[in-house]
Every structure is written in C-alpha cells, then in structure tokens.
C-alpha positions in Angstrom: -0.2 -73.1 -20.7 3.0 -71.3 -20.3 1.9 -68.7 -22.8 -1.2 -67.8 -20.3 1.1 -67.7 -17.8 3.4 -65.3 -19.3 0.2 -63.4 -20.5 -1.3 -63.2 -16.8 1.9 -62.0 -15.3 2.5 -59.6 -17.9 -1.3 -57.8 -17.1 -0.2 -57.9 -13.5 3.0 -56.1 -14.1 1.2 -53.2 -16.4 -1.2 -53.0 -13.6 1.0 -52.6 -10.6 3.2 -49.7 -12.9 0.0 -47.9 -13.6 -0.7 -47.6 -10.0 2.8 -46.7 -9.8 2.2 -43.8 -12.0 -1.0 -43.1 -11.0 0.7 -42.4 -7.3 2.9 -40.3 -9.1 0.7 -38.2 -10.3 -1.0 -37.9 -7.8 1.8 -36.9 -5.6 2.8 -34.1 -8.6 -1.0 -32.7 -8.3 -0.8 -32.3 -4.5 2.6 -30.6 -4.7 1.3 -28.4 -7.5 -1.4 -27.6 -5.5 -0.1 -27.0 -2.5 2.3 -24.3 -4.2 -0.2 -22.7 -6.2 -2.1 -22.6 -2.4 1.2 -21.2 -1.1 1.3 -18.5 -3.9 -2.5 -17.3 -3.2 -2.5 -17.0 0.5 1.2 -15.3 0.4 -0.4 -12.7 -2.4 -3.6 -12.4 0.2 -1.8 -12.1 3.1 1.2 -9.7 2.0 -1.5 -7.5 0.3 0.8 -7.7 -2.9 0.9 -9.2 -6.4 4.2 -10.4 -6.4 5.0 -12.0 -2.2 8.4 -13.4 -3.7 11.0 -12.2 -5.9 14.3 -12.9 -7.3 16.9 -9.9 -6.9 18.3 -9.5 -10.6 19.9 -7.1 -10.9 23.2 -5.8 -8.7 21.8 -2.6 -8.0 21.4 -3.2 -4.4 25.2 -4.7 -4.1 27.8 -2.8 -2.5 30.2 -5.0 -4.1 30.0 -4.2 -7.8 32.5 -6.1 -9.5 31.3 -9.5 -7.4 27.4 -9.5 -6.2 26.8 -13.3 -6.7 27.1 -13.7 -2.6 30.0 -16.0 -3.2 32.8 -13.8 -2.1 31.1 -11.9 1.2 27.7 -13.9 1.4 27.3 -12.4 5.1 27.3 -9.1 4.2 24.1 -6.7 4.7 23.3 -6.5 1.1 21.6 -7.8 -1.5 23.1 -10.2 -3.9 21.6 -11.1 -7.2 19.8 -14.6 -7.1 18.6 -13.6 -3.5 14.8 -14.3 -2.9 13.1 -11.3 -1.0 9.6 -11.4 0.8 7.8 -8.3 -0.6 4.4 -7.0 1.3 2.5 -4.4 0.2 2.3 -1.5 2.2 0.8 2.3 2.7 3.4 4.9 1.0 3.1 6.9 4.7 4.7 4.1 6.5 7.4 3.5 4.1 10.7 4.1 6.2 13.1 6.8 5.2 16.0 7.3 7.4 18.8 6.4 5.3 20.7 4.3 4.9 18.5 2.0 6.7 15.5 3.4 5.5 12.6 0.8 4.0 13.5 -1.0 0.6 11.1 -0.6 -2.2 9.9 -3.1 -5.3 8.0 -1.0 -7.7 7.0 -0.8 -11.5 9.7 0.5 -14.2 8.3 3.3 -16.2 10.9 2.5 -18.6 10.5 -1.3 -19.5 7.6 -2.2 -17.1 10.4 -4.5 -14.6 10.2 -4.4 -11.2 12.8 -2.3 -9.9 14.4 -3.2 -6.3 15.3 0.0 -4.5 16.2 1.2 -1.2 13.9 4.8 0.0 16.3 8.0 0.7 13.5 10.6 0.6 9.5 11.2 0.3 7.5 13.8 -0.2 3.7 14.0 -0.5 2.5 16.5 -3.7 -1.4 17.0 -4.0 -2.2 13.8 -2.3 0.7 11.4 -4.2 3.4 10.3 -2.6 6.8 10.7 -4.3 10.2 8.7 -3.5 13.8 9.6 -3.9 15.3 6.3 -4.4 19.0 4.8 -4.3 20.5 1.5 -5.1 22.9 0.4 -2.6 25.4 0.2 -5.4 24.4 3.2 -7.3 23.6 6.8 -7.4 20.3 8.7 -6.1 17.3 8.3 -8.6 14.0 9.9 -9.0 
C-alpha cells in the first residue's frame, strides 16, 4: 500500500514540474516573440535594416587612449559598447554643418562592416550623393 502511495505522489510531482516547465516555456516563447516583434516594427518604422547597433569601434571617441565611457561617460561622444538608434534617411536631408553635422552608419567597401561616421561635407555628382566623412577621433575620410 505504501508503495502506491509513494508511486501516486511521485506522478503528481512529475506532473506539477512539467507544468512548471511548460510555463517556462511558455514565458521564453512570449519574450522571444515579443523581441523578434520589437526588431520588425523598429526595421519598418526606422525605414532601415539595422534600427540598433553596437558602436565598436573608437572611431567616434575623442578620447583615444580610454573610449570605454568609464573615465568621462558624460561626454558628447560616442563610446564603444554604446547602443545607437539608426533610421534610414534621404541623402538630401542628411545634416552637414560640422561638427554637429548628422552621423552616418553605412556599408564598408573594404570588409563589408558598418562603419559609424559623423558627415563633414556632400556633394551630389550625376544624381549620387557623395559624403566627406570624419570620425570624431580621427582624420577626414572619403
């Protein structure tokens, strides 16, 4: 008799933990979703194919020898581990009045990275738009 006992309270334990874990799951679909959700309607809504990016690179730091916002984490730069909002916008509005001209994320011809930049002069050729860029940190680029 004690053995069905045992036996009984044993299926009633397995059965409680797998709706345990079946919440838990649950619960981990709903977040997933609800990022995945995030990610979509942030692509839609910014009109771009990346809405959020890690800085990674101290390009953009005025502080070269320390850009990990540790040592001057109020400072108007951009420090490597920052997240920036990135929306997609016509290359006629872009900013330029430097040095608070319009920052720019674009394609690397180089190694295909994203490149964060800040805008120091455009020019429009045959119906493309160029950019003169700069890092905060580092000399003028083309």
């Amino acid at each position: 008799m004690q053995f069905l006992s045992q036996k009984s309270s044993l299926k009633k334990s397995i059965k409680n933990h797998g709706k345990k874990i079946l919440k838990v799951l649950i619960l981990l679909a709903v977040i997933a979703i609800g990022f995945l959700g995030f990610w979509l309607v942030s692509k839609i809504i910014l009109n771009t194919e990346y809405p959020i990016l890690p800085v990674s690179s101290s390009n953009m730091c005025v502080f070269q020898l320390n850009c990990d916002g540790l040592m001057h984490p109020f400072e108007r730069t951009l420090h490597v581990g920052d997240l920036i909002i990135v929306q997609g916008v016509n290359a006629m509005s872009v900013r330029v009045a430097y040095p608070n001209s319009d920052i720019l994320v674009f394609h690397s011809y180089d190694n295909g990275g994203l490149v964060i930049t800040r805008v120091v002069a455009k020019e429009e050729r045959n119906g493309i738009v160029y950019f003169r860029t700069k890092g905060d940190g580092v000399g003028v680029h083309m």
